[in-house]
N, C-alpha and C positions, 0 to 999 in steps of 0.2 A: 479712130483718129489716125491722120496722116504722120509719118516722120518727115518725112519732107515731102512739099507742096509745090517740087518743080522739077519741069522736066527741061529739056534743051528749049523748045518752043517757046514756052513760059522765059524762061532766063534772054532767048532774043529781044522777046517780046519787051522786058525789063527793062535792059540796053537803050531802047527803041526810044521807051517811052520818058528814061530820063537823062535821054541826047548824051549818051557815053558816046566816045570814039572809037573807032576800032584800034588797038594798039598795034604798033610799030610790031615788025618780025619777031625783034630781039629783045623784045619787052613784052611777052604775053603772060598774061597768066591761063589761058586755057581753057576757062572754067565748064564753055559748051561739050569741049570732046569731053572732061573731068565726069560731068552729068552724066555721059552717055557713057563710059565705064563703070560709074558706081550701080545706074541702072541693069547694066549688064549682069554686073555682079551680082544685085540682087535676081535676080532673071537665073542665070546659073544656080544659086542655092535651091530658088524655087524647086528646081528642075531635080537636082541631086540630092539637096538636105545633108550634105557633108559636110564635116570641120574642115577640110579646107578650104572650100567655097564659100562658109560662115566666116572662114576669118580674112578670106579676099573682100567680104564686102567688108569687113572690119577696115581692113586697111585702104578700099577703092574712098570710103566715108572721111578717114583720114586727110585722105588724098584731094580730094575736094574742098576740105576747112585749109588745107594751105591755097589751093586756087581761090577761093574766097580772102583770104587772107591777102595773097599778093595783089590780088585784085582790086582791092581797096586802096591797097598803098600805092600801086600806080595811079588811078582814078585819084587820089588825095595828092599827089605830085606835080597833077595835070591841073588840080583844083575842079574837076569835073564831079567831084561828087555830093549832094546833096545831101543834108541830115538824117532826110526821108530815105533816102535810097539807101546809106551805108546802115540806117535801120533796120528795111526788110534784107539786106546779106544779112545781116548780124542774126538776124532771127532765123534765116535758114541754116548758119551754121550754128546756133542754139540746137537745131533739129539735129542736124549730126553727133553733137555732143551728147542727143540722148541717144541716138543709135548706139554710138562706141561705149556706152556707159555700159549700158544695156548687153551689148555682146561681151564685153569686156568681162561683166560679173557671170553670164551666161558661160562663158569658156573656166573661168576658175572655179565656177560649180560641177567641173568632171567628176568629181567623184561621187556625186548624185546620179543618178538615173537624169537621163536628159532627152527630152521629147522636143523635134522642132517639124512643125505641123507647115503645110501652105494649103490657103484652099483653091482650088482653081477656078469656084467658081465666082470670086471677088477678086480681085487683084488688088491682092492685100497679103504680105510678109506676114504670117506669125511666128514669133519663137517664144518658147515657153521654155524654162526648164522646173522640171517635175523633179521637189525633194524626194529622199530617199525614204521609205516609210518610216512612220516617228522622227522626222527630222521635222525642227524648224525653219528651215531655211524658204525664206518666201518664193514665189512662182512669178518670176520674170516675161511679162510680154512686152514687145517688139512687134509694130506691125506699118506696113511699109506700102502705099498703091501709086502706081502710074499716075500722073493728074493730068 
């Protein structure tokens, strides 16, 4: 399963198709470059599998649910926005909501033994974290591809 099902292309492609404007200078919300650093960030962990790489896409995921966010609110100020349209944001930043959830429990589970796995040959995030023997503490996956 995807966490999120967009990439910068897809998110043009969005725009395109339900006649947004381009915003004013001083009124962006960003949200194309936003994609292409949370992507990064995932791209970075892939590569390192570090806490702090896991908690840069923590926070690049954040970072994108306020692009999305403001994004709406200009598009709803313009009256440019459709019911349909401000429903697939909503649904992408649903997706982020479970990444951050997801890392969020994944990071305050330190004090278990913690495994975070990429495979390369899917382009696909996994993060697991592996309780500590005889614990109960459930096994967290996270998986995240290019679309």
């Amino acid at each position: 399963m995807s966490v999120l099902d967009l990439d910068r292309e897809k998110w043009k492609q969005f725009k395109t198709d339900n006649n947004l404007s381009k915003s004013s200078f001083f009124k962006k919300a960003d949200v194309g470059p936003t994609i292409d650093k949370f992507q990064t960030a995932v791209e970075r962990f892939r590569d390192s599998k570090s806490q702090k790489d896991l908690m840069s896409v923590f926070s690049k995921a954040e970072e994108l649910q306020k692009a999305f966010a403001k994004f709406i609110q200009l598009k709803e100020a313009k009256d440019e926005l459709s019911d349909a349209a401000k429903t697939k944001i909503k649904k992408w930043s649903g997706q982020l909501d479970n990444v951050n959830t997801a890392l969020a429990k994944l990071s305050m589970s330190s004090g278990s033994s913690s495994r975070i796995t990429f495979s390369r040959s899917q382009t696909a995030l996994s993060v697991s974290s592996t309780p500590a023997r005889g614990s109960a503490v459930p096994i967290l996956r996270l998986t995240t591809q290019r679309c």
